[in-house]
C-alpha positions in Angstrom: 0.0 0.0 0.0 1.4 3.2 -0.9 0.1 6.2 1.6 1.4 9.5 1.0 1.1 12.3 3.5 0.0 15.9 2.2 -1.2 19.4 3.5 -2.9 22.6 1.9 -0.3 24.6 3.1 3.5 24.5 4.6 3.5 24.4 8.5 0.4 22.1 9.5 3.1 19.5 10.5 2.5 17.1 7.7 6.6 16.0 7.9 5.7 15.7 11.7 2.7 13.4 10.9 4.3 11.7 7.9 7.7 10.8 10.4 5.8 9.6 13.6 3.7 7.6 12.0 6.4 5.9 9.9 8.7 5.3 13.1 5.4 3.7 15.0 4.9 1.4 11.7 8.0 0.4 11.2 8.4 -2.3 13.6 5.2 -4.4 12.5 5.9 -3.9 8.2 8.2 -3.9 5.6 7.8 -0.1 5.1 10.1 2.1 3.2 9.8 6.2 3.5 10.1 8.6 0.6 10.4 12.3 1.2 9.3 14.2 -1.8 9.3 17.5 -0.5 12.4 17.9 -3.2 13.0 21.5 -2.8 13.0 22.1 1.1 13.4 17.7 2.2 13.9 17.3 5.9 12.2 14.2 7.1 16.1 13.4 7.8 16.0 15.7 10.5 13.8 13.0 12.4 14.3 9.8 11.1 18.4 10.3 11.1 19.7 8.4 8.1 23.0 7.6 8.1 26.1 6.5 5.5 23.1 7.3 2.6 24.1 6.7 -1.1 22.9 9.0 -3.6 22.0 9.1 -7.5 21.9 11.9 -10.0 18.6 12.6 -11.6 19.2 14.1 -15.1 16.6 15.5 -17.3 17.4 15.7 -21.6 18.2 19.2 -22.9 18.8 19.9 -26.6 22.3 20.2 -28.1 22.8 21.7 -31.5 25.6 20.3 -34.0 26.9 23.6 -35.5 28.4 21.7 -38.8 24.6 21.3 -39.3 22.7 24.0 -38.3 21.7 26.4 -40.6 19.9 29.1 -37.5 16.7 28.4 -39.1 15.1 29.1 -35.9 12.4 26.6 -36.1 13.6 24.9 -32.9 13.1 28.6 -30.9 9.8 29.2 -32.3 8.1 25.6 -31.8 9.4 25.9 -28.2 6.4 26.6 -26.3 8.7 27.1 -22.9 11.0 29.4 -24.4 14.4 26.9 -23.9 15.8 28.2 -27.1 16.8 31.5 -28.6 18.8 31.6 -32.3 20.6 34.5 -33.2 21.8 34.8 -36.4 24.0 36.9 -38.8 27.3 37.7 -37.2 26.5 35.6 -34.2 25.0 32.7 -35.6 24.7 30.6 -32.1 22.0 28.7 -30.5 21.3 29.7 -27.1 19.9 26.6 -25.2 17.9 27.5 -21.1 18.3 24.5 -19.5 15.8 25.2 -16.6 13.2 26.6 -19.0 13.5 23.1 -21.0 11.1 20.4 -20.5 12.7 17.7 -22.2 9.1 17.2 -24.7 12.1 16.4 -27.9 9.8 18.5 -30.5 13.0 20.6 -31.2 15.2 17.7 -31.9 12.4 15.6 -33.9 11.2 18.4 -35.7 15.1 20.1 -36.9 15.2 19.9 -41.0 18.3 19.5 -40.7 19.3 17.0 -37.5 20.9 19.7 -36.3 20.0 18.6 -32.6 20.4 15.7 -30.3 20.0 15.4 -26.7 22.8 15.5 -23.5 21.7 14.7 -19.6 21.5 17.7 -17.5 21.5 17.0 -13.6 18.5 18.3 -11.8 19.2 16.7 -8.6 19.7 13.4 -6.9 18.2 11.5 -4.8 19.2 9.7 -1.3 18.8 6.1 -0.1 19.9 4.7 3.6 18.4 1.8 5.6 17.5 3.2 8.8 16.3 -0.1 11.4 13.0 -1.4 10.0 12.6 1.3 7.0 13.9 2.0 3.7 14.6 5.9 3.5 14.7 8.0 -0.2 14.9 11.6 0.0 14.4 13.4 -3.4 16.7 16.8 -3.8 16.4 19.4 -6.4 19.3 21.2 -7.5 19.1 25.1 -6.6 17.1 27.2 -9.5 15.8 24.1 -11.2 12.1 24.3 -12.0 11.6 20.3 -12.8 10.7 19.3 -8.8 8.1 17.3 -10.7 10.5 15.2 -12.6 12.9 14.5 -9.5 9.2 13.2 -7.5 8.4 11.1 -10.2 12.2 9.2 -10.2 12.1 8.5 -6.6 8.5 7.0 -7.0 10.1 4.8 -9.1 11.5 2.8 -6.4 7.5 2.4 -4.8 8.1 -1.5 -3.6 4.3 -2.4 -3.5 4.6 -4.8 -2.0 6.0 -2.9 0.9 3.8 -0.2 3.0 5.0 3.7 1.9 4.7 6.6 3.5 5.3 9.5 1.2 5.7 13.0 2.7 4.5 15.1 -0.3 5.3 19.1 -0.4 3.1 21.6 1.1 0.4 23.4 -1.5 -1.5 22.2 -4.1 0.4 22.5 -7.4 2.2 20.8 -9.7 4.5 19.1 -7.8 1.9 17.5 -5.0 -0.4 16.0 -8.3 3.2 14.6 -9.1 3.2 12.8 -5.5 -0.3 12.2 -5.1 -0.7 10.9 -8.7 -1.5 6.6 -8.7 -1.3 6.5 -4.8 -3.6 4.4 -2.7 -4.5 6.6 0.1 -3.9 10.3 0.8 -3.6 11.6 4.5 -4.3 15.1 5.0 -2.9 17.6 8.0 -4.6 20.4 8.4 -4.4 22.7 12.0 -7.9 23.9 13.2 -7.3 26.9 12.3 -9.5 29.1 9.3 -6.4 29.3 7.0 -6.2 25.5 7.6 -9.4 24.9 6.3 -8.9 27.0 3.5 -6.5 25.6 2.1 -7.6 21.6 3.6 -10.8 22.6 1.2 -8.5 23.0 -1.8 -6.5 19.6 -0.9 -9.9 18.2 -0.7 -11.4 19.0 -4.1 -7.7 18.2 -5.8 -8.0 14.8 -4.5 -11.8 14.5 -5.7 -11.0 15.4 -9.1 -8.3 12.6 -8.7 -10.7 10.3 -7.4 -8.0 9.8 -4.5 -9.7 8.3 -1.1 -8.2 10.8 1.8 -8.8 11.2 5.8 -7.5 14.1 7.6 -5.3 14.2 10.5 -5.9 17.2 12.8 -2.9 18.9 14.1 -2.6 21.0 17.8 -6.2 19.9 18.3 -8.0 21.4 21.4 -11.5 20.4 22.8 -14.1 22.4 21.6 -12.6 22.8 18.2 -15.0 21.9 15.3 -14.1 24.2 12.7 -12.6 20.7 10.4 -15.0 18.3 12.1 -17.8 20.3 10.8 -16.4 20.4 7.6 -15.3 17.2 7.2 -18.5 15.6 8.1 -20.4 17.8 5.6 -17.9 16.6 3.2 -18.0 13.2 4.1 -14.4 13.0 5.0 -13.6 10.7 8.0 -11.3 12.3 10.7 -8.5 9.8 11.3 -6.5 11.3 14.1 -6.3 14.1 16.5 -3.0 14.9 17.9 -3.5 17.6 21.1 -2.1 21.2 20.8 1.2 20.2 23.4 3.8 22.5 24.1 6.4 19.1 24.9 5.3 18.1 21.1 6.7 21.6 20.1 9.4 21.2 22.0 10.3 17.6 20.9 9.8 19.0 17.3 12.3 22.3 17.8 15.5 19.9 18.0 14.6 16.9 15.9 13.2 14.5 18.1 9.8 12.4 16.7 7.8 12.8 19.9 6.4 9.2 20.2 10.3 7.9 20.7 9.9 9.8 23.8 6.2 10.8 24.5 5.3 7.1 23.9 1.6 7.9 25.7 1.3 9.2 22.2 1.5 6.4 20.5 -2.3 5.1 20.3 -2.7 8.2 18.3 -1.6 6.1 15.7 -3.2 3.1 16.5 -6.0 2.9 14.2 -4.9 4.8 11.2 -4.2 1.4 8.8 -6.9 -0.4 9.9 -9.2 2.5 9.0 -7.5 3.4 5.8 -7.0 -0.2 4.3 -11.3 -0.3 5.0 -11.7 2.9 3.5 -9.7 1.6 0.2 -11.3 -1.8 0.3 -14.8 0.5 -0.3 
């Protein structure tokens, strides 16, 4: 089962969420963790990985044979992203962007004069360490690269389904969180009861119904009397699968790296029930 962990907006403590839960699974599955948060990862922070290996990921980007070209400019002005720029006359170059390029080939397949073939340009890598009882992959995206997207999709690539995987998916609802939410079996959402939390949990929410995506929502620094998210998850028909309790020892466990059910273990039947409940909501 592949479970990935996701939030309307940075700060609701989806890596929190995403890390506890993983560490209180671990000892009863073959689990394996992916942090897909490419541009800001720090699910390492908590789970502490140690000796980790790492592998480039490379996108294509056009390179131009200059014994060929003859600065047409067909390749600049079928580039939708704008990747390409030919000047010509005394210049006679072919200025390649490789952040703007997307790697779609048209300029390559489409030169009159197979002018143009295509190089690997790294975007990022990605990490890989076995902590006790869980496989760890941490995507990374390389400073002022756009393609956080395309560095997702490779580390999905090593999805074991056969193991459990918790997925910690950026914050927001663009691009690259339908990259990390895209073919998953269940999606948990954090949200804080807070009205910016549900603001942005009601954009999460209709994402995930377009994607026809089963979710349940974790509320974070719950306190009695709250029902902003309960009142709109029940009009919603979205089951509430955990409340953890607005805790001033959680923040402080949080502040230096520590997941707070390795030493608020009380804390633990939090978790209890979220597979069970999740693995019934995906069986319906």
């Amino acid at each position: 089962m592949v479970i990935v962990v996701a939030s309307g907006k940075g700060g609701t403590g989806k890596t929190t969420v995403a890390t506890n839960l993983a560490l209180y699974l671990s000892p009863g599955y073959n689990l394996s963790f992916m942090d897909l948060d490419v541009e800001e990862p720090n699910a390492h922070i908590f789970l502490k990985p140690r000796e980790a290996k790492d592998t480039p990921v490379n996108k294509k980007i056009p390179r131009i044979n200059y014994d060929k070209c003859t600065f047409c400019g067909l390749c600049a002005d079928i580039c939708v992203y704008n990747a390409l720029a030919v000047l010509k006359n005394k210049v006679n170059e072919v200025m390649v962007f490789p952040e703007m390029c997307h790697s779609c080939g048209a300029c390559m397949e489409l030169c009159p004069e197979d002018a143009i073939s295509e190089i690997d340009y790294k975007i990022g890598h990605i990490k890989f360490a076995d902590l006790p009882g869980i496989r760890f992959y941490e995507g990374n995206l390389n400073v002022g690269e756009l393609a956080a997207p395309e560095v997702i999709a490779q580390v999905k690539k090593y999805i074991n389904h056969e193991d459990l995987t918790i997925m910690d998916a950026p914050p927001g609802s663009s691009c690259s969180v339908v990259e990390s939410v895209k073919n998953v079996d269940f999606c948990i959402l954090v949200t804080e009861p807070t009205p910016f939390g549900l603001s942005d949990l009601k954009i999460m929410v209709d994402l995930l119904k377009k994607l026809s995506i089963p979710t349940g929502i974790i509320i974070n620094q719950y306190e009695e009397g709250q029902t902003l998210i309960e009142d709109y998850a029940r009009e919603k028909n979205v089951p509430i699968l955990a409340r953890i309790p607005f805790d001033r020892e959680i923040a402080h466990y949080y502040s230096t790296g520590i997941p707070f059910i390795t030493s608020m273990p009380g804390y633990k039947d939090i978790f209890a029930g979220i597979i069970p409940e999740i693995k019934e909501l995906v069986a319906k």
